[in-house]
C-alpha positions in Angstrom: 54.3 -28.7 -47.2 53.3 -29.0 -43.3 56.1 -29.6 -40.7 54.6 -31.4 -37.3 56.5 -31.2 -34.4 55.8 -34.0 -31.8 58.1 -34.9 -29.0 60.9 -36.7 -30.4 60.0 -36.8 -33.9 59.0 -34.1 -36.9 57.4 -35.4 -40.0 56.3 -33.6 -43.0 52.6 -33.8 -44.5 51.8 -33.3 -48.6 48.6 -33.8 -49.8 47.6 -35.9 -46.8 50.0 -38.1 -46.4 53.2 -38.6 -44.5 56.4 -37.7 -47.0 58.9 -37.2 -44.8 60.3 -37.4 -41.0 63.2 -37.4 -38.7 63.6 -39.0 -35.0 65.5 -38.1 -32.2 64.6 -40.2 -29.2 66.0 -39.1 -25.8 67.8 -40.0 -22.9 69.3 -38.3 -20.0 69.2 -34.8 -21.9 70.9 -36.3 -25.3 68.9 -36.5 -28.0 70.0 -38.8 -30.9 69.1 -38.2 -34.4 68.6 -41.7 -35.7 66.6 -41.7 -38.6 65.7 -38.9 -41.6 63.6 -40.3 -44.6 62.2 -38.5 -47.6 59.9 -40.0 -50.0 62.0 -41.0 -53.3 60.1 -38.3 -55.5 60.9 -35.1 -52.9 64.4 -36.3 -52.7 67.3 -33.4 -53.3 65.2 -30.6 -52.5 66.9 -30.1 -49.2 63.4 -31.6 -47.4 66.1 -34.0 -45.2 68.3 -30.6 -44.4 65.3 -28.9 -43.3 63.8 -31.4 -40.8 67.4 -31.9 -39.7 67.7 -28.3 -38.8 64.2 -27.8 -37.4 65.0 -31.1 -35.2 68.3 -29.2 -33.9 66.6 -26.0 -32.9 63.9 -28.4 -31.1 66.7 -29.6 -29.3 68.5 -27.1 -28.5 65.2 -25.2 -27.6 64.4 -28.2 -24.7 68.2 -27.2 -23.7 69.5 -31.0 -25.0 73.0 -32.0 -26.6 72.5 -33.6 -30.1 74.5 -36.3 -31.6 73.4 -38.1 -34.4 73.6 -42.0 -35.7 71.7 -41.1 -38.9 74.7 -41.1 -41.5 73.2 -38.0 -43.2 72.5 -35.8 -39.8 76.1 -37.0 -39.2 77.3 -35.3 -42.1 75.2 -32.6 -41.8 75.7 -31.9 -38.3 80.1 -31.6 -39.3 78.9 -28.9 -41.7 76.6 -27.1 -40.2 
């Protein structure tokens, strides 16, 4: 699987297409982690934990504060 960093979103590619992503607009230095989806048939093969921790180490490599609206980067973000 290919990750693709762009600059407020990372996806993942399979065979082509589009399979999985996660957003995290920006605005005055906080980025907000809105939005993780994983196609239904790579679900619970920790694809969503993944693009949520490559999305905080982009952040935190641009020297932002994450917070998250997403309900599963919520609840990742408390255990992580």
């Amino acid at each position: 699987m290919e990750y693709i960093t762009e600059k407020n979103r990372i996806y993942a590619i399979e065979g082509g297409k589009e399979v999985a992503e996660v957003t995290f607009p920006e605005r005055n230095g906080i980025y907000v982690i809105n939005h993780t989806y994983v196609d239904d048939r790579l679900r619970g093969q920790g694809i969503a934990s993944e693009l949520v921790r490559r999305a905080v180490e982009e952040i935190e490599q641009r020297g932002g504060r994450v917070e998250a609206t997403c309900s599963y980067a919520q609840l990742w973000l408390a255990r992580n």
